[in-house]
N, C-alpha and C positions, 0 to 999 in steps of 0.2 A: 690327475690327468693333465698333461702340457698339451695334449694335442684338442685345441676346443674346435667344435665346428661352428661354433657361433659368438659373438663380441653380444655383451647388455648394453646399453644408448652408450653410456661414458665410458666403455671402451672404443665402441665403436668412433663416438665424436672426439676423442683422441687420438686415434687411426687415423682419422681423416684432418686434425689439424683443423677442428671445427667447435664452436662452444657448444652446449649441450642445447640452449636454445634453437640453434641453429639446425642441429643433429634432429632434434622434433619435427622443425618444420621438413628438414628433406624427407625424415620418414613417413611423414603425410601425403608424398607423391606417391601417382600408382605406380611408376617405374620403379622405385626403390625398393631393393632386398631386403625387406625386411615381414618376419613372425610375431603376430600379439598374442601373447601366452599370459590372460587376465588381463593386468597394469604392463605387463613388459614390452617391453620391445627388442626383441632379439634379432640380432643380424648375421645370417649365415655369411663364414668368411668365405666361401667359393662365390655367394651370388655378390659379394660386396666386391671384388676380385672383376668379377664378369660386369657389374654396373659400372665399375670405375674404367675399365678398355672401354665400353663402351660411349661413355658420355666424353673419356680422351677423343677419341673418332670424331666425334662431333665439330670438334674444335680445330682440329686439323687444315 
């Protein structure tokens, strides 16, 4: 299946051009799109999409 709806941490902190450490701490925010399924942390690509316009805005 090519089409995922969701990145595991070290996709996700690869996506973002972020170490995996670092990827931890963001997912520890409440604003951050992110699913804990057990141990995992799973990141939906539409809400990681919609957090990232968003936190762009910010900076603006």
């Amino acid at each position: 299946m090519d089409d995922k709806l969701a990145l595991n941490s070290r996709e996700a902190a690869s996506a973002l051009g972020i170490s995996l450490p670092t990827f931890y701490e963001l997912s520890n925010r409440a604003d951050f799109p992110c699913i804990r399924v057990g141990r995992r942390v799973l990141v939906p690509i539409d809400g990681l999409r919609a957090w990232l316009l968003k936190e762009a805005g910010k900076h603006d």
